[in-house]
C-alpha positions in Angstrom: -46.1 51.6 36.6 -48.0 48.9 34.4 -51.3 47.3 35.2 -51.7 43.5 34.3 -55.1 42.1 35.1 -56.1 44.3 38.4 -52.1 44.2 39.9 -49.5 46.9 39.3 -46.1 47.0 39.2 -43.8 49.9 40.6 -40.6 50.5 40.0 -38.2 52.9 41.8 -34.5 53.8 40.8 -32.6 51.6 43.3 -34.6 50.5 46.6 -38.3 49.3 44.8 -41.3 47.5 45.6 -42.8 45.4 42.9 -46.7 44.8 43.4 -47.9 41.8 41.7 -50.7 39.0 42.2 -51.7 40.0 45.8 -47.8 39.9 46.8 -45.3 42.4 47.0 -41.3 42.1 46.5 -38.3 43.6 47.5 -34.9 44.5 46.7 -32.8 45.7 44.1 -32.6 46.5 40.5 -30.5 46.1 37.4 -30.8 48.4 34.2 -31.0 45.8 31.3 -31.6 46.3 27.3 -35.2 47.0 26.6 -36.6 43.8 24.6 -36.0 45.2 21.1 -32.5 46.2 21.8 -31.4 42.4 23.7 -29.9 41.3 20.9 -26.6 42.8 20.9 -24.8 43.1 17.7 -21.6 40.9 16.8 -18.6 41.5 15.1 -17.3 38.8 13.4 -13.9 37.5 13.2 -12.7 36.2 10.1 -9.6 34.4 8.8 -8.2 37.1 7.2 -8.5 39.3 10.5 -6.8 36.3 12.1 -4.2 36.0 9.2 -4.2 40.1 9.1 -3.0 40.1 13.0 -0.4 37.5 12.8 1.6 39.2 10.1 1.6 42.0 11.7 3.0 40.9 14.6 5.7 39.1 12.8 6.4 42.7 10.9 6.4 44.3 14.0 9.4 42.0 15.2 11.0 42.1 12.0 11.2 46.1 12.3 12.7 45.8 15.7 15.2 43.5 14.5 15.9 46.1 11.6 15.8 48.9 13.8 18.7 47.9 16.1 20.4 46.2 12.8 20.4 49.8 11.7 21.9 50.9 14.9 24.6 48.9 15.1 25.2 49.8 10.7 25.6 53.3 11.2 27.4 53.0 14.3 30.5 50.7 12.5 29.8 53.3 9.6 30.9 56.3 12.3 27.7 57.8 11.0 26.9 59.1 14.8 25.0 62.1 13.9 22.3 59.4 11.7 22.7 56.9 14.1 21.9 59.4 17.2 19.0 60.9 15.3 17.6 57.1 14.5 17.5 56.0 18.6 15.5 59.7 18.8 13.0 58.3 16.4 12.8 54.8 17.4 12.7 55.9 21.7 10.4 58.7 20.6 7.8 56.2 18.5 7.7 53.7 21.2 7.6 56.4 24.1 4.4 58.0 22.2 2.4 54.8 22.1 3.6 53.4 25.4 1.7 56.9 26.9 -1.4 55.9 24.7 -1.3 52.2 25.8 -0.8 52.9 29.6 -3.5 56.2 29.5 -6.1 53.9 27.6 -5.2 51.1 30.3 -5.4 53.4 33.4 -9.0 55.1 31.9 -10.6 51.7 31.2 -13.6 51.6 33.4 -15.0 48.5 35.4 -17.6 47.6 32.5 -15.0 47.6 29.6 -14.0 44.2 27.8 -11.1 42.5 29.3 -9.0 39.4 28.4 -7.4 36.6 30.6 -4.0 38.2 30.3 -5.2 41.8 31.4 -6.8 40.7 34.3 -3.4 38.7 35.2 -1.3 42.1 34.8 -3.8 44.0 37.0 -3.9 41.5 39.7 0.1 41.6 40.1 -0.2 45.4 39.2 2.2 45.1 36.2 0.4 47.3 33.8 2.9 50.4 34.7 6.0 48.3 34.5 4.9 46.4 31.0 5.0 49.7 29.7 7.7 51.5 31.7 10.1 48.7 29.8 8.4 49.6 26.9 6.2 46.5 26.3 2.6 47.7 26.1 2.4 47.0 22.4 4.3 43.3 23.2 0.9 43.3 25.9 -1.4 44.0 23.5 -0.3 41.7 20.8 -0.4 39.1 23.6 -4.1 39.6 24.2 -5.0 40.1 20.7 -3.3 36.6 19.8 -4.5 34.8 23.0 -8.0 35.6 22.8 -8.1 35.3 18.7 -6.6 31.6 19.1 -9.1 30.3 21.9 -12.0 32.3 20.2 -11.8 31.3 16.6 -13.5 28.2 16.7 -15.6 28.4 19.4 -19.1 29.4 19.4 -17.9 32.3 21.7 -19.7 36.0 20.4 -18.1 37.7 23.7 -14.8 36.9 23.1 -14.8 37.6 19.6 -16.4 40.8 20.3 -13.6 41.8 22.6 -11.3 40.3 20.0 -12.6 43.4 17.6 -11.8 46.0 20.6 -8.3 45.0 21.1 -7.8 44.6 17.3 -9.3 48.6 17.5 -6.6 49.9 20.0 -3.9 47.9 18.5 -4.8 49.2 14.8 -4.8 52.8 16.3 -1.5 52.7 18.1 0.2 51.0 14.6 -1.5 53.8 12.9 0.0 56.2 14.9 3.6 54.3 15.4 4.1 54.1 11.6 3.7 58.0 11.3 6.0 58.7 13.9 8.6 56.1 13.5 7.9 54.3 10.0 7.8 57.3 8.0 10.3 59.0 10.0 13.0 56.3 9.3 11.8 55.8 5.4 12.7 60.3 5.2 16.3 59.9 7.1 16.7 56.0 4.9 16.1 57.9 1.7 18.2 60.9 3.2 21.0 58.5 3.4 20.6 56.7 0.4 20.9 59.8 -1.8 24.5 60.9 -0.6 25.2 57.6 -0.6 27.6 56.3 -3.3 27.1 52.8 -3.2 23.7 51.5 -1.4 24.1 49.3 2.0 21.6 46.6 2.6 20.3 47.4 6.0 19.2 51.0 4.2 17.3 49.0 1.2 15.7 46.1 3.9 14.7 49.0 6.2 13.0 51.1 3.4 11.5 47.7 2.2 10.0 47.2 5.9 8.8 50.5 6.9 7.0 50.6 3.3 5.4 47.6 4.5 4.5 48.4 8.1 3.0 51.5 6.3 1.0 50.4 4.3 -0.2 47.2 6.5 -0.9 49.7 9.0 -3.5 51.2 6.7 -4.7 48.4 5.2 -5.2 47.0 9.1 -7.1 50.5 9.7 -9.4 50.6 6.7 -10.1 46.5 7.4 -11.3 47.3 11.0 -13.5 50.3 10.2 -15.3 47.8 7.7 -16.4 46.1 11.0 -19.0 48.3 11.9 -20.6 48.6 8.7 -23.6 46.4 8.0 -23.6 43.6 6.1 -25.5 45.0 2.9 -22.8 48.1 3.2 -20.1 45.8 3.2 -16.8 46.9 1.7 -14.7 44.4 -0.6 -11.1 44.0 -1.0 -11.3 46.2 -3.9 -12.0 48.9 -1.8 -9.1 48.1 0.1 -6.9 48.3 -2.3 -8.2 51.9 -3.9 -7.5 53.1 0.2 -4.0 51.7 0.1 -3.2 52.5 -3.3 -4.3 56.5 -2.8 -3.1 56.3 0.0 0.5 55.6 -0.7 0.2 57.6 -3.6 -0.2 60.9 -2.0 2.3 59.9 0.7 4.9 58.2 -1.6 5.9 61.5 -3.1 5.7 63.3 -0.1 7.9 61.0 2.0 11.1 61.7 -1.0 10.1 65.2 -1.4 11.0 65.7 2.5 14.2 63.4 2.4 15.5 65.1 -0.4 15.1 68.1 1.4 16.7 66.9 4.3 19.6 65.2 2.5 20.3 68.9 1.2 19.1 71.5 4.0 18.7 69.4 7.3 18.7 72.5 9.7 16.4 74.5 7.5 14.4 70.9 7.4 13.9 71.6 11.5 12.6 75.2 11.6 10.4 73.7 8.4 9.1 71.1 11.0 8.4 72.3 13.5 6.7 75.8 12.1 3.8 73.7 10.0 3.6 70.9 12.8 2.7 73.7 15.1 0.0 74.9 12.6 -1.2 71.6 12.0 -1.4 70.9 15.5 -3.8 74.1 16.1 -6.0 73.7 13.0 -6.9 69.6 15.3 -7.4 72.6 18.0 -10.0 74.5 15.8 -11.7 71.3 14.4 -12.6 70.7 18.0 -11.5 67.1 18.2 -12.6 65.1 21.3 -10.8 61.5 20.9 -9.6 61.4 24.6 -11.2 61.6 28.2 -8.6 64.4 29.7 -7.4 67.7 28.3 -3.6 66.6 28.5 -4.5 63.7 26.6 -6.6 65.6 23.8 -3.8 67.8 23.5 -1.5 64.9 23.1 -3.7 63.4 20.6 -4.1 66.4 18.4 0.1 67.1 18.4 0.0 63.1 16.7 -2.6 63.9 14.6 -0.6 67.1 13.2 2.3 65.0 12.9 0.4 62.5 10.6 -1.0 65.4 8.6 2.6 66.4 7.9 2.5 63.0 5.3 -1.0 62.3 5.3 -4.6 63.2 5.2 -6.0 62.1 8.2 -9.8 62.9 9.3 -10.5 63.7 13.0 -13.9 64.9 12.7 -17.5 63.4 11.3 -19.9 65.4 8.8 -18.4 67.0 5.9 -15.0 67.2 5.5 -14.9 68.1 1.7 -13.7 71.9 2.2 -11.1 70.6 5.0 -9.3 67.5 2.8 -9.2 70.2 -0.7 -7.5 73.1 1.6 -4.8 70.4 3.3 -4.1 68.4 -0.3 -3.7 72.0 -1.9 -1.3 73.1 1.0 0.7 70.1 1.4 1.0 69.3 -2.5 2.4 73.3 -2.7 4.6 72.5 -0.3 5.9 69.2 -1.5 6.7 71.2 -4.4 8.4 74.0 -2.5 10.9 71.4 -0.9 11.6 69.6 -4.3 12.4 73.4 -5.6 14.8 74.5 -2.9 16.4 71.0 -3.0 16.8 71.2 -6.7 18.2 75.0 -6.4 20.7 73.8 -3.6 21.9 71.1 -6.4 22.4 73.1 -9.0 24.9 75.3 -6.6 26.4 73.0 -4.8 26.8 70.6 -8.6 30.6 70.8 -8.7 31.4 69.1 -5.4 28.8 66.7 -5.7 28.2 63.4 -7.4 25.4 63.0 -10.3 22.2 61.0 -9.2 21.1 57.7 -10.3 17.9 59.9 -12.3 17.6 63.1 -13.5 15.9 65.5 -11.4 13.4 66.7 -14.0 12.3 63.4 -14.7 12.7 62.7 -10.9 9.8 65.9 -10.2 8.1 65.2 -13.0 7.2 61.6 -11.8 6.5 62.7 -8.6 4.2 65.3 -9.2 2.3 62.7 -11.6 1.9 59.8 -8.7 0.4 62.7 -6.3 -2.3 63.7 -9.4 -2.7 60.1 -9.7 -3.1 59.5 -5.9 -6.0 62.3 -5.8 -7.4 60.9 -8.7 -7.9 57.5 -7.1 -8.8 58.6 -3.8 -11.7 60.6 -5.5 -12.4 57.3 -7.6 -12.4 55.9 -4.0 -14.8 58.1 -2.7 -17.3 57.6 -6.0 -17.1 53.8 -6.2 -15.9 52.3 -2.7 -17.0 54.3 0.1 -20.1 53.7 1.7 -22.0 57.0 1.9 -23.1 58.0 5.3 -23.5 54.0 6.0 -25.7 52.6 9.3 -22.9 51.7 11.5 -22.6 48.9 14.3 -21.7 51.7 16.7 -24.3 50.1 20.0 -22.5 48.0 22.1 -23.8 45.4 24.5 -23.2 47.4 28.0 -26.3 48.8 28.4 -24.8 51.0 30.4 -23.0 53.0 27.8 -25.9 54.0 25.3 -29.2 55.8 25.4 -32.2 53.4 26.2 -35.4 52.5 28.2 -34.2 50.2 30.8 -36.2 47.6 32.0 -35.4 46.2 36.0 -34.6 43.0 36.9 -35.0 42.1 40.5 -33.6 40.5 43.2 -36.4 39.8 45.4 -38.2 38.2 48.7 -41.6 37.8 48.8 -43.8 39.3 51.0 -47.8 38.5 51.1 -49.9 41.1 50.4 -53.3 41.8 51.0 -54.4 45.0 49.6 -54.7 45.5 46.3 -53.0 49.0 45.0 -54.5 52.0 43.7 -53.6 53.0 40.4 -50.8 55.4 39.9 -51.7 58.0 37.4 -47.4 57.8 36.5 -47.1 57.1 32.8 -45.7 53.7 31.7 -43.2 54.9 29.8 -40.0 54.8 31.5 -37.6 57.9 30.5 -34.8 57.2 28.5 -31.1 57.6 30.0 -28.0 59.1 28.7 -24.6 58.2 29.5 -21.8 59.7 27.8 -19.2 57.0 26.1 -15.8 56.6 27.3 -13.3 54.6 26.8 -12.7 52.0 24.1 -16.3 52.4 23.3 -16.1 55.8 22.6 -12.9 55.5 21.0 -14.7 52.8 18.5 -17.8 55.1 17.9 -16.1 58.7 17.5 -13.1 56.5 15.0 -16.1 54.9 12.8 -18.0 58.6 12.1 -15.0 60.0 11.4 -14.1 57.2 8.9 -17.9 57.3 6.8 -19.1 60.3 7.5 
């Protein structure tokens, strides 16, 4: 209730009579921002997003291109076991974020951002054949490239908002497509490549390419997760390089410690696999992650998450992670070097029936294990210099139904005269806060940008 000069106002949840000036008015109400928290916060679209999204796009066509380039290669080569085990990567990848695309799709809820060529594909319900054929990701570019061009240069702080959620989702399932299909492909090119006598050029262009889609994909990642950070926390380029350059640092040597393994001991390389994936996948379980809305889905999401861990630090939790990141880069780093030592022992007896390498294998090691020291030595330099400590993030989002606030009404009314003037309701003014619980792309934005800075 307030009182303004000898009138009250009520307000009830839904069905409400407002009191004011000797009249009274009916009808319904709509939750809106309380004054202070109107002004919703905007995400600005920059050239380099623009020019970030485009080549991407054009990479992701180019890897196609590769992928069925390297089909068709290892098919003429009568290399059927490698070219059998390259369609279970590539239909595997694009099965994996097809389910993430089409769960995200069928969980969005009536108040998250939509784009032109969504609502089209819902109207002539084509969201479960888009990715059925496997062309979510082809869906999502579509958005992301239609609703970048048309909001660029317009005075338009919706849709560039809803330009930074589809870049979110799309960032996500690139992250998680270059771990299970880029990585993949670079361990069974470099397999190839070292029992290979003479070097083929669809094996160099696809190692080339899936470098690249690697390392745009985190470059893409750490770009978008500068978005919520305020302005004065802003993170440079420079920071993005130290990300990318760690990054690849610690994953560079791990990528050829595995494919050397595997070019020596691939059915030892599968019980390997699958016995720390499976440990990986349980230590997600005991951080208690909570990324998506079902169980199946969690579950889901933790198995990817254990398969990036199997290359690369990933973090799936916010508050301190210190303890976490020293045990994994301890474990994986010993077991990097457990893989190069049984590959090098399986050389040394199988030496008289095969051919020398291109480098020696102590100086191969030995320059190995110095780009992982150098990779935790930037990514601590990283950490010191570059990453914004515990930063205010741009988490709120303009639906006001989707965050804590006091809502204020706005009616829809018809006026009735009144004649009696109301007693005064002893209520407090203060109208209690309400708490929804954040789902979909919001949540996925909010519960991704802790986990990033904090």
């Amino acid at each position: 209730m307030q009182q303004k000069g000898g009138s009250y106002t009520y307000f009830l949840r839904h069905d409400f009579a407002f009191i004011s000036n000797g009249k009274a008015v009916l009808g319904f109400s709509e939750t809106l921002p309380a004054p202070a928290m109107e002004e919703s916060i905007l995400f600005h679209l920059t050239l380099p997003d623009i020019c970030f999204s485009f080549l991407s796009l054009i990479l992701f066509l180019v890897d196609v291109a590769l992928d069925l380039w390297a089909v068709v290669e290892l098919y003429e080569d009568e290399k059927y076991f490698s070219m059998g085990f390259l369609i279970f990567l590539l239909l595997g990848s694009s099965v994996l974020t097809q389910i993430y695309s089409w769960i995200w799709y069928s969980e969005q809820n009536k108040s998250d951002p939509k784009t032109d060529v969504e609502n089209f594909i819902r109207r002539h319900s084509l969201v479960g054949p888009v990715h059925i054929f496997q062309l979510g990701i082809v869906l999502r570019y579509a958005e992301l490239i239609v609703n970048t061009v048309c909001g660029y240069n317009k005075d338009d702080s919706h849709k560039k908002e809803v330009t930074v959620y589809l870049q979110h989702d799309l960032s996500i399932l690139r992250l998680f497509e270059a771990f299970s299909e880029n990585v993949a492909q670079l361990v069974l090119m470099i397999a190839l490549t070292v029992n290979m006598q003479d070097q083929q050029l669809f094996t160099v262009a696809k190692i080339i390419v899936s470098l690249s889609s690697l390392s745009l994909s985190l470059m893409t990642h750490h770009r978008h997760m500068r978005a919520f950070v305020l302005k004065k926390n802003k993170m440079g380029w420079s920071s993005s390089v130290f990300f990318f350059l760690w990054n690849l640092f610690l994953i560079g040597p791990r990528v050829v410690g595995v494919s050397l393994f595997v070019s020596a001991l691939p059915c030892y390389f599968t019980a390997h696999f699958l016995s720390l994936w499976t440990l990986l996948i349980f230590w997600a379980w005991w951080q208690k992650t909570d990324f998506m809305e079902s169980k199946a889905g969690e579950w889901l999401y933790r198995a990817t998450v254990g398969l990036i861990w199997y290359f690369s630090w990933f973090n799936v939790t916010s508050g301190r992670t210190r303890l976490e990141a020293i045990i994994y880069h301890v474990v994986m780093g010993s077991d990097t070097m457990l893989l190069l030592g049984l590959w090098w022992w399986w050389r040394s007896v199988e030496s008289a029936r095969l051919g020398p390498l291109p480098i020696n294998p102590y100086l191969l090691i030995a320059v190995l294990v110095t780009i992982y020291i150098t990779g935790i030595l930037l990514r601590l330099l990283y950490y010191w210099k570059f990453h914004p400590n515990k930063p205010a993030l741009q988490t709120r989002l303009e639906n006001p139904d989707l965050e804590p606030r006091a809502p204020i009404r706005r009616t829809a009314c018809m006026d009735i005269e009144q004649t009696d003037t109301p007693e005064p309701s002893p209520t407090s003014t203060d109208i209690p806060q309400t708490q929804r619980p954040l789902t979909g792309i919001h949540k996925r934005m909010k519960i991704m940008a802790e986990n990033f800075y904090y």
